[in-house]
N, C-alpha and C positions, 0 to 999 in steps of 0.2 A: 715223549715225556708228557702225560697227563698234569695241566694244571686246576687247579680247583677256581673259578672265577664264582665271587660272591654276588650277589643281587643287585646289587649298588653298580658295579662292573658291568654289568649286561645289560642295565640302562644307559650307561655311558656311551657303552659299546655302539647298542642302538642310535642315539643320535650323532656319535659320530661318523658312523655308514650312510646315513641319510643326508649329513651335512657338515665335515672334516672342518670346516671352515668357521664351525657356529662357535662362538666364543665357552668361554669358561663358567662365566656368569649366567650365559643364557644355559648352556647344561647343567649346570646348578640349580637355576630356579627349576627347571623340570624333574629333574632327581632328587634334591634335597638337598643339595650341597653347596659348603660356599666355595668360591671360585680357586682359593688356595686349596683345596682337598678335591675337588675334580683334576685341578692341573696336577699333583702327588699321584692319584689313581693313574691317569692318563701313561704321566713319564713310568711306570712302575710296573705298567700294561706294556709299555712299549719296550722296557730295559729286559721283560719276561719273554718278549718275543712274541705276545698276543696281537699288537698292534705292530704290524713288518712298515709301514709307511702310508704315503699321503699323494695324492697325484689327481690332476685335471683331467675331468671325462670331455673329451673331444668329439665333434661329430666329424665322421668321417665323409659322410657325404657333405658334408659343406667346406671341407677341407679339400672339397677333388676328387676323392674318391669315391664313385658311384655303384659299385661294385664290392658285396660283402660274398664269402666265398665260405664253406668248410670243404675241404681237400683232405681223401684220408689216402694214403701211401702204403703199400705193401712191398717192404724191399724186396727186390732182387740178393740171391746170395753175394753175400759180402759188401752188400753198398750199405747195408743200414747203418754202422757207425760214420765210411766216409758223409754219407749224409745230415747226420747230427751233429757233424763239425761244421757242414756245410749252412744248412738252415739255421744257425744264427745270424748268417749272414745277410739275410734275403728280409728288405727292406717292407716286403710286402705282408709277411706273418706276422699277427699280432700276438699268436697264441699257438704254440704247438706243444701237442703231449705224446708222449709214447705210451700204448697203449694196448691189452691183450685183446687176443680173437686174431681174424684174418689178417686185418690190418696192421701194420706197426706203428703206423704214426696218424695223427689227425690234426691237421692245422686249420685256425681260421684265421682268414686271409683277405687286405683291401686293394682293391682293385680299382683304377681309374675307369676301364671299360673293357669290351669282351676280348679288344686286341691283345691288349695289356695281361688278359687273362691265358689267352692263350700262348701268350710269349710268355708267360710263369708256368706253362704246364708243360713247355718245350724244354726249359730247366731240370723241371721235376724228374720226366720220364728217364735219364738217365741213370736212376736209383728206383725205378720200379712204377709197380702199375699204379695208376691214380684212379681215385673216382671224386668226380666235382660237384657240389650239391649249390646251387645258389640262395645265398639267403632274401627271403621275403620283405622278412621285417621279425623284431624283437620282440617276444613273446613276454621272456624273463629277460632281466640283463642286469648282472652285477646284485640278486637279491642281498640282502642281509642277511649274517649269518643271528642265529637267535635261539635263545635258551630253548633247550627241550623240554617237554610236559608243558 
């Protein structure tokens, strides 16, 4: 379902991608609006189903885990759905998509260290071939989404 988001919208939008947290008032002075008609837009975006929620960006390496990971997965026949019941389970993915081409699945995944890594890949291969890319460091991470033209 296509919804139509007006101009007013997509600056709200914007600041609240950049900082969920910033008040009504202060998205107001920047948009034009007073803080009762940001917080109307807001709830009205969020009852539309444009705004799905709100949540703390963690660092993972300072939480323990030193180890960022994408893992993409090529079931084996018939493992691929026991597998997608299975991988909600696994404390380690933060992010998994099923996905076309070779592969079926592509997850990224945190890791304490490469023990750790290779005891999650001992998991995996039960449901097919893996291949393991480690990540560097964050190029993009979580951009904005933002009006086209």
């Amino acid at each position: 379902m296509k919804v139509k988001i007006d101009e007013l919208n997509w600056k709200i939008l914007q600041c609240i991608q950049n900082n969920a947290r910033e008040t009504f008032a202060e998205i107001g002075r920047k948009v034009g609006l007073t803080p009762p008609a940001v917080a109307e837009r807001i709830k009205k975006m969020e009852d539309m189903g444009i705004i799905e929620g709100y949540k703390a960006k963690v660092s993972h390496a300072r939480a323990g885990y030193q180890l960022r990971a994408i893992i993409t997965l090529r079931a084996f026949m018939g493992k691929l759905k026991p597998f997608l019941e299975t991988v909600k389970s696994f404390d380690e993915v933060i992010n998994c998509y099923r996905i076309t081409g070779n592969e079926n699945i592509i997850m990224e995944v945190i890791l304490k260290d490469q023990f750790h890594l290779e005891g999650f890949i001992d998991k995996l291969i039960q449901y097919g071939e893996t291949r393991t890319h480690i990540i560097l460091s964050n190029v993009i991470s979580n951009a904005p989404i933002v009006k086209e033209g």
